[in-house]
C-alpha positions, 0 to 999 in steps of 0.5 A: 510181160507177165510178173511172174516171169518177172519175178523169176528173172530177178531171182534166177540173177539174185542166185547167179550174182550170188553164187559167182560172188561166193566162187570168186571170193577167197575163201575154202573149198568147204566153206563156199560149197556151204555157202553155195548149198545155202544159197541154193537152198534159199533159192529154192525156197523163194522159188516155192514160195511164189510158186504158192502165191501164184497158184494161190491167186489162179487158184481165187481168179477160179473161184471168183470165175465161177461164182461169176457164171453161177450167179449169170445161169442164175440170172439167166433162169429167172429172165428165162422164167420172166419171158415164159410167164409174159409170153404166156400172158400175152397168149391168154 
């Protein structure tokens, strides 16, 4: 399962276990509609924070993705080169 789903479920059921708790709790209108707003504003929050952490990390897997085929193309040029000069030796 991928840990980013993970992580979205956990916080999706911190903010309904939260919220419920503030709905059942005996207090006034105005104060638990505080507290909801709060808490919704939290949520969102943390939401946008993993959001940045994971295009953060795709965002670095991309770069080191391609580093990676540059430095195989690279590679490739110079054994590319190598078979031309020793077929051509093997001509003359």
């Amino acid at each position: 399962m991928n840990s980013g789903k993970v992580v979205l479920g956990m916080l999706a059921g911190l903010a309904t276990g939260a919220i419920l708790g503030i709905l059942f709790a005996p207090e006034k209108g105005s104060i638990t509609r505080r507290k909801i707003a709060k808490k919704g504003s939290d949520s969102v929050d943390d939401l946008k924070d993993k959001f940045d952490e994971l295009l953060s990390t795709l965002n670095n897997k991309f770069e080191e993705a391609k580093e990676e085929t540059i430095e195989l193309f690279e590679n490739g040029k110079v054994k590319l080169e190598e078979l031309k000069k020793g077929a051509r030796s093997e001509m003359d």
